[in-house]
N, C-alpha and C positions, 0 to 999 in steps of 0.2 A: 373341328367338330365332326363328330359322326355320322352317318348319314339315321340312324337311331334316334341320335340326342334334338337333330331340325323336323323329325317327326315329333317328338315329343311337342317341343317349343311352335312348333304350326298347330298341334291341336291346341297347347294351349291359347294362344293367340286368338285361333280362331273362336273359343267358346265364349271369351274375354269380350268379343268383337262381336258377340250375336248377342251378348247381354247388355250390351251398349248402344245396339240395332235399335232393340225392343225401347229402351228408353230415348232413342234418338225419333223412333216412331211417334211417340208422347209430346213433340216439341218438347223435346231436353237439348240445348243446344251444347252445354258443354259437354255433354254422350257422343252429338254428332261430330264434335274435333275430333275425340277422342278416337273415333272411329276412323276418323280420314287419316289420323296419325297410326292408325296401325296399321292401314291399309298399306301405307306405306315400306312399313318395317315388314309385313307379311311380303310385299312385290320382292324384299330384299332378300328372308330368307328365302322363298319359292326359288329364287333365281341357285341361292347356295344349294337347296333341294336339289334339283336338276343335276347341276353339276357333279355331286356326290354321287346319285342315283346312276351317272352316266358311267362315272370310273365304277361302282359297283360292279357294273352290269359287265364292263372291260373285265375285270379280275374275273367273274365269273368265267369269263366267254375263256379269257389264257387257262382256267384251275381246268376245265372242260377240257384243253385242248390236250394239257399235259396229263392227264386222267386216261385220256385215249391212244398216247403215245405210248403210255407203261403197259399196257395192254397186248 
């Protein structure tokens, strides 16, 4: 997956999880599972996040270095 496409799927996730908040606020108890279970799967893509974001930042830092070599 791209680092793009767990940007997408985080925000979705997270708006998923704020309208679930709002009903878990109301004593909705099956909002509140619902909520801990995405908590979950968010801690999982965050984590694939990171990692993408890290190699990103690597390619940037090599395309930079070989940009100043041709130079």
């Amino acid at each position: 997956m791209g680092l793009k496409e767990t940007i997408k799927e985080m925000r979705e996730l997270l708006e998923h999880m704020a309208q679930n908040l709002e009903k878990a606020a109301a004593d909705n108890r099956a909002a509140a599972q619902r909520v801990r279970t995405a908590t979950i799967r968010f801690a999982k893509i965050a984590k694939n996040y990171r990692k993408e974001s890290i190699a990103a930042e690597r390619k940037g830092a090599k395309s930079a270095k070989r940009a100043k070599r041709k130079k």
